[in-house]
N, C-alpha and C positions, 0 to 999 in steps of 0.2 A: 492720416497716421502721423504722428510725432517723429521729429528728425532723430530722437534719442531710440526709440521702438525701430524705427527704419534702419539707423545703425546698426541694432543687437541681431536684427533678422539676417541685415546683409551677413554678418560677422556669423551667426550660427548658420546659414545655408552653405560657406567657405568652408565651416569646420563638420558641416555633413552631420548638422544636428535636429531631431524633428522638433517644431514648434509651428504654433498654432497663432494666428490674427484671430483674438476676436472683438466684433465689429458691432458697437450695439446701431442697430436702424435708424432711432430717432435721436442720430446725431452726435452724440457725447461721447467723448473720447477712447478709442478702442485699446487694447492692450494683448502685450504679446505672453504666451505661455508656455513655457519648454515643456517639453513630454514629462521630461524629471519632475517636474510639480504637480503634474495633472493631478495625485491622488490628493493633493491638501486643494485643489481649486474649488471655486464655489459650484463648478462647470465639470467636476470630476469624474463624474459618470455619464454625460455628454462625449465630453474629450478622450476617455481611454478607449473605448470601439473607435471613432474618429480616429485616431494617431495608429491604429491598429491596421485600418481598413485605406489609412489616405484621405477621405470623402470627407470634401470641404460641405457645409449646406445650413439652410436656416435654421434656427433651435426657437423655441418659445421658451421665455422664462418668466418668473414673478414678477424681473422687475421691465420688461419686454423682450423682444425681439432682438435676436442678435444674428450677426449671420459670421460662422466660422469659420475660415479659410486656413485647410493645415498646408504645412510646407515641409515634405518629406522626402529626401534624397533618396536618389533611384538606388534599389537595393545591390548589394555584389553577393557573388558568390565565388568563394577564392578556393580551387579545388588543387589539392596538393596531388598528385600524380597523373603523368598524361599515358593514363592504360585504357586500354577497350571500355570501360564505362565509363570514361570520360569523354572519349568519343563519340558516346550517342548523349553523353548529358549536357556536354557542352550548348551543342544546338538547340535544346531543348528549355533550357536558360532563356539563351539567351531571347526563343523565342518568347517563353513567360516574363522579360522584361527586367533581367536582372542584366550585371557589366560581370561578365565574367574574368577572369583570370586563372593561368593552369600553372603551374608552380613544379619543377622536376629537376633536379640538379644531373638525372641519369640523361644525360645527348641524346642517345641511341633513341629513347623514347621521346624525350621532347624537341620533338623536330618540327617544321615550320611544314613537311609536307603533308602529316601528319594534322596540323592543325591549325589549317590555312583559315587564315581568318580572323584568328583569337589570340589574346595579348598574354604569350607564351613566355613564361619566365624562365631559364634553364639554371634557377641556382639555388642551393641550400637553402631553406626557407627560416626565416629568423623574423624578428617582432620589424624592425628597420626596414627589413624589406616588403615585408606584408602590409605593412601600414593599414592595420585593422583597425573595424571600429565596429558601435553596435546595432551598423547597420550593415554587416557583412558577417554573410556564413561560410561557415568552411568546415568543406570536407574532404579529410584525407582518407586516400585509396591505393596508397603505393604496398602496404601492408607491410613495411621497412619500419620498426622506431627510434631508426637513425634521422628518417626525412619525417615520418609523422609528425613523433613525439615533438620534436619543438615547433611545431604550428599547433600543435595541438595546446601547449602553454601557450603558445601569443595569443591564440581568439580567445583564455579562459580570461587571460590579464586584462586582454583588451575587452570583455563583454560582449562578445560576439552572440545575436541572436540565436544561432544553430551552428553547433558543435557537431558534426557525426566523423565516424570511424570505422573503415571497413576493419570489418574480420569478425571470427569465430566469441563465444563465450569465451574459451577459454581464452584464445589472444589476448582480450579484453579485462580478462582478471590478473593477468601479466601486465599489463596498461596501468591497470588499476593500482599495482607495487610500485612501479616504478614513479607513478605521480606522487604517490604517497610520498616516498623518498625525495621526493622534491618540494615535498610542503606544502601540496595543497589537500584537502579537508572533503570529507563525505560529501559535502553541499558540493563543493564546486567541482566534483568528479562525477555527481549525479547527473551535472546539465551534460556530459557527453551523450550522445546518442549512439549508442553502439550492443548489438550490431548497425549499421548504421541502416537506415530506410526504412517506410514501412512494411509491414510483416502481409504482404502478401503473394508470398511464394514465390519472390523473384529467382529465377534460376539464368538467365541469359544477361548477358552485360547491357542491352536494352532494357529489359526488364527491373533491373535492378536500376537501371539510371532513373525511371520512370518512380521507384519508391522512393529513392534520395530525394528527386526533384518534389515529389508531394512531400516531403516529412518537413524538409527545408519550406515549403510555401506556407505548412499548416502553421511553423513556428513562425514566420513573420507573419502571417495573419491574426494570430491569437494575441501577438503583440505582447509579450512576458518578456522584455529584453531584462536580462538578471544583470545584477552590477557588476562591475569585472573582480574577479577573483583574486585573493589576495594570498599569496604564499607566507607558510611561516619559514622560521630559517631551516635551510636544509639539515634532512640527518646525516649521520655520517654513512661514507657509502661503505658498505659490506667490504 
């Protein structure tokens, strides 16, 4: 590998970016590929399952053999409230291989006995503090859009792969006003998942931890990370 290639890898694995080695066999100089370009590569339909799935492996092509090594930083999942479903989804994470984080600025609930083990944050949750990226989901569960609502802007700004948000239809069309009002646009209000999980009849705080944690795995496996969202200037507030 080139000192200049080995640079950009070091420099994009620090900044939590996926990209791709790839390696041709018989010898000739390999070259690095960010996820961001996969769709103009020559290798583009090769690379997006790849950067999707992790799975480094040999490819055949016209002009030979190449063998691709992707480099993808261990997923997070930053869950904004420490309530009963996050209790069983926590573990459940972290079993699936994500770094979790629980985010609650209410004490009473985010307590260390409560959540012995996991990297408990007890404070108002803001873009600084969340230090999102698009390879972190997040879901809020406090059902509060004093604590939601602004994690729920920092993962749209920052491109966060999965968006979800507890609560009702109609909750969520009150969600939906209040983004508005904040400037962001049909598109980037569509990537919230809400109600949040998939739809199969979770009724127990286990149960429903069990649809979050699949809806959150389908969307990084499918690998559609959307760009981050971009607000126009706010309206004036009623």
């Amino acid at each position: 590998m080139k000192l200049s290639d080995l640079n950009a890898l070091n420099e994009a694995r620090a900044k939590r970016r996926t990209v791709a080695v790839v390696t041709p066999l018989d010898g000739t100089p390999g070259r690095l590929v960010a996820a961001a370009e996969a769709a103009s590569d020559p290798l583009g339909e090769e690379l997006k399952p790849r950067f999707a799935s992790g799975k480094s492996g040999r490819v055949t092509t016209d002009a030979g053999d190449v063998f691709i090594r992707i480099h993808r930083p261990s997923p997070r999942l930053t869950v904004i409230g420490a309530v009963h479903v996050t209790q069983a989804l926590a573990p459940m994470a972290t079993a699936a291989g994500f770094d979790v984080t629980i985010v609650d600025p209410r004490t009473a609930f985010a307590t260390p006995e409560r959540f012995s083990g996991f990297n408990l944050v007890p404070e108002w949750p803001d873009a600084d503090l969340l230090a999102l990226d698009d390879q972190t989901a997040v879901a809020t569960l406090t059902h509060d859009p004093k604590i939601d609502d602004p994690a729920i802007v920092a993962a749209l700004e920052a491109g966060c792969f999965y968006v979800g948000a507890l609560g009702s239809r109609k909750t969520h069309a009150k969600r939906v006003d209040r983004l508005k009002a904040a400037g962001f646009d049909d598109e980037a209000i569509g990537r919230i998942h809400a109600p949040i999980g998939l739809p199969i009849g979770a009724a127990s705080p286990a149960e429903i931890a069990v649809s979050v944690l699949a809806e959150v795995i389908e969307a990084l496996r499918k690998g559609l990370t959307p760009p981050p969202a971009v607000r126009a200037e706010k309206a004036d507030a009623a």
